[in-house]
C-alpha atoms as one frame of an Amber mdcrd trajectory, in Angstrom:
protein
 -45.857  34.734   9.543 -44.216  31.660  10.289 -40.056  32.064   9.831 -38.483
  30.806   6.727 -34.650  29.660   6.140 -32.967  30.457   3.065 -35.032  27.644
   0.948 -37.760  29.493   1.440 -39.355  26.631   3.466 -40.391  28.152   6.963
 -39.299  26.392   9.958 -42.744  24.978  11.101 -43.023  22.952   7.801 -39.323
  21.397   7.971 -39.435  21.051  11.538 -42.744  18.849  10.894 -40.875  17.410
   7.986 -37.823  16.112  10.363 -40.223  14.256  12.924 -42.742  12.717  10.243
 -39.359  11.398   8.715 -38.104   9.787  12.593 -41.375   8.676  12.973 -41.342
   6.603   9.903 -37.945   5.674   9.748 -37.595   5.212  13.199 -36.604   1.505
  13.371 -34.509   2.109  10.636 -32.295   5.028  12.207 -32.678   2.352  15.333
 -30.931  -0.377  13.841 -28.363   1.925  12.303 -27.457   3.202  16.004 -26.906
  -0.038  16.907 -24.562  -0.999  13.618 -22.427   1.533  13.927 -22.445   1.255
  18.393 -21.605  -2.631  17.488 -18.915  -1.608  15.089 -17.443   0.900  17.784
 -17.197  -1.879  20.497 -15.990  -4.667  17.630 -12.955  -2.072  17.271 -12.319
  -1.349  20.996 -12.591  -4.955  21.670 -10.137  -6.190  18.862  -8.309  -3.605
  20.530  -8.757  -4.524  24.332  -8.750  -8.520  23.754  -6.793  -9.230  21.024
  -4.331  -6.583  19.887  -2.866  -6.113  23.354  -2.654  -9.519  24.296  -0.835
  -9.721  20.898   1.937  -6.675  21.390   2.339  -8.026  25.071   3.020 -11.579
  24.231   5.414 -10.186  21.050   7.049  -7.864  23.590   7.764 -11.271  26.030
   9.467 -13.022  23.144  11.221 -10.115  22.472  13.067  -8.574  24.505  15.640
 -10.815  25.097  16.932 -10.697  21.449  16.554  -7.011  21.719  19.415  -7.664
  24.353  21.524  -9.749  22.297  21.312  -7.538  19.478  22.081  -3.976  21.760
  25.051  -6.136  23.071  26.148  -7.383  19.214  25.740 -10.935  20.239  24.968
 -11.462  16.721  23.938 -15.732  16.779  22.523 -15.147  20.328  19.984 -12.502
  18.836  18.740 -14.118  15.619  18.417 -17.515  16.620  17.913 -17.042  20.310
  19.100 -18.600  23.497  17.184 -21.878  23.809  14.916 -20.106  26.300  13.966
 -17.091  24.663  13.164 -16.976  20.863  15.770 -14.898  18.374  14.754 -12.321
  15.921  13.915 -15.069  12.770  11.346 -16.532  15.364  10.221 -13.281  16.580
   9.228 -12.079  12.816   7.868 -15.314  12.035   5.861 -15.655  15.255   4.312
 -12.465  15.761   3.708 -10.797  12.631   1.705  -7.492  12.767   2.454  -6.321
  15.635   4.752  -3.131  17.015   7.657  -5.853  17.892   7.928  -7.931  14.719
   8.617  -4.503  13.073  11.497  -3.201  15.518  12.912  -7.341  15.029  12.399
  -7.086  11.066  14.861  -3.643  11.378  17.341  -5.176  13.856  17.117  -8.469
  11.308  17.835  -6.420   8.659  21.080  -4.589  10.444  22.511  -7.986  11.212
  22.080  -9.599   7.848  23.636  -6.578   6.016  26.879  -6.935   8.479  26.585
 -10.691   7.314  26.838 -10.136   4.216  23.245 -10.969   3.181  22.194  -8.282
   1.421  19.381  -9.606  -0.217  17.639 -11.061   3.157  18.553  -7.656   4.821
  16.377  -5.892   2.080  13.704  -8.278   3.034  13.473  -7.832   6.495  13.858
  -4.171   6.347  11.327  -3.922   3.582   8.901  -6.350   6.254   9.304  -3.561
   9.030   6.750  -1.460   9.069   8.094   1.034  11.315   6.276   4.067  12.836
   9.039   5.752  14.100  10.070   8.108  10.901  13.960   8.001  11.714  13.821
   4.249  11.804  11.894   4.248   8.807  14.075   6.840   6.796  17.552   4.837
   8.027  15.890   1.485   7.051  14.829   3.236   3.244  18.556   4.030   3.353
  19.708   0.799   4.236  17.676  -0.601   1.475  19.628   1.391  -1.034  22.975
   0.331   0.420  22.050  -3.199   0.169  20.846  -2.408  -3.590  24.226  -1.365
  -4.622  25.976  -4.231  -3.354  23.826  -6.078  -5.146  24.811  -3.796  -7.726
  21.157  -3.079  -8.942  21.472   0.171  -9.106  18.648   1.307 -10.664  16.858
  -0.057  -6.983  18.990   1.719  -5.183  18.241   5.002  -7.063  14.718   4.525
  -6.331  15.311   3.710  -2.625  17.181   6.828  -1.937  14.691   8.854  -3.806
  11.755   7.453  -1.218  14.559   7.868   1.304  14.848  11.933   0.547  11.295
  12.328   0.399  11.185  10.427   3.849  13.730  12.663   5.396  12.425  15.574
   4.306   9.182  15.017   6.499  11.393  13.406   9.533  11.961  15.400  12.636
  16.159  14.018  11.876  15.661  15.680   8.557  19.338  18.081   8.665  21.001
  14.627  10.027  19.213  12.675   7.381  18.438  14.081   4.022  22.097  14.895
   3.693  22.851  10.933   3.901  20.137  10.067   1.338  21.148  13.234  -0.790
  24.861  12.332  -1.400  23.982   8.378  -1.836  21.808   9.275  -4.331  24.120
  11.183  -5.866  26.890   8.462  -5.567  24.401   6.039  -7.074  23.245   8.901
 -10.088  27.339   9.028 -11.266  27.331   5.157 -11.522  24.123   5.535 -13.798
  25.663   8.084 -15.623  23.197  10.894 -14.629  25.791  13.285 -13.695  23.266
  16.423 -13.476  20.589  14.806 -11.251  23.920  13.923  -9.224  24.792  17.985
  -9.605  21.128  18.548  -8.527  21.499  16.406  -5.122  24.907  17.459  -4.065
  24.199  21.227  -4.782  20.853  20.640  -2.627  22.997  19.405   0.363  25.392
  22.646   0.112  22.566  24.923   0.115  19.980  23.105   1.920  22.355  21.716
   4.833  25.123  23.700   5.629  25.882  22.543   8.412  26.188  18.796   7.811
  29.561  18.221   8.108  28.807  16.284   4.271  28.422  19.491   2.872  32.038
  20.305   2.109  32.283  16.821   0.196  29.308  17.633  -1.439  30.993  20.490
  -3.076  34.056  19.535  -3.471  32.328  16.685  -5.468  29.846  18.637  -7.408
  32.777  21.121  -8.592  34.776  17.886  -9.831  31.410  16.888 -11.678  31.178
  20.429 -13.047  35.048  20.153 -14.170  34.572  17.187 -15.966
């Protein structure tokens, strides 16, 4: 007696099955090989031949800029040198790729010191940054800027994302302190004085050793006092 599966079906008859299928579908499974082998090479070749070339002619422009702005030469790096192109170019110029996204964040760090609070929400907002520390102290950044601007309804939602981001960020017990007690800052001026409660008791529990948790207290015990 032939072996069955658990279908019922013996072997013999699905066996048969599978190759009458190939047979008759055989140009078909064929041509789907060859779609998906095409859209493997398409993706190593975008890769290979045009994403490279792209990071490596980004990373050319760059890195002089990326000196200016390590060394605080603040007109040097965003508007360059007259032989190598500043950070405004560098966005601009190169969008998409690993350097336009480190240029966005330094754009966004030298803006803020200018001032510009609203173009330094911009550019940080433009880098998309896959280092999670960068990412969580731009977040943060963005709230900063917010509450110059005095939106502070912004900034309460950019420190929320910016918690959330620590949280999952290999700098979270440097971090999610930072975000914790600016939220909380940012909660008093909107008059939510327990979500504020709710942040600052988080840091003295949840971070005891951040050298923010003895403000945190000290604040949360004036909130509770009030």
């Amino acid at each position: 007696m032939a072996e069955e599966n658990n279908t019922g079906a013996s072997i013999e008859d699905l066996s048969g099955k599978t190759e009458q299928f190939i047979e008759n579908n055989s140009r078909n499974l064929v041509l789907a090989i060859a779609a998906v082998a095409i859209v493997i090479v398409a993706i190593v070749g975008y890769g290979k031949f045009m994403v490279e070339p792209a990071e490596l002619a980004a990373n050319e422009d760059a890195w002089r800029a990326e000196q200016y702005f390590i060394m605080d030469s603040t007109d040097l790096a965003l508007n360059g040198d007259g032989l190598y192109a500043g950070l405004l170019d560098i966005t601009e110029n190169h969008s998409g790729t690993k350097a336009a996204s480190r240029a966005s964040y330094e754009l966004g760090v030298l803006l803020r010191a200018q001032s510009d609070f609203a173009g330094a929400i911009e550019a940080f907002e433009a880098a998309d940054l896959s280092d999670d520390i960068l990412a969580t102290i731009a977040k943060i950044n963005i709230g900063d800027c917010e509450v110059e601007l005095g939106n502070y309804d912004n900034a309460q939602s950019a420190f929320k994302s910016a918690i959330g981001m620590a949280s999952s960020s290999i700098g979270e017990d440097y971090l999610a302190p930072i975000a914790l007690y600016k939220g909380a800052l940012v909660d008093l001026e909107l008059g939510d004085d327990s979500a504020a409660k709710s942040k600052l008791s988080r840091i003295a529990k949840d971070y005891a050793s951040s050298n923010l948790q003895a403000t945190a207290e000290g604040l949360a015990a004036s909130i509770a006092g009030r």
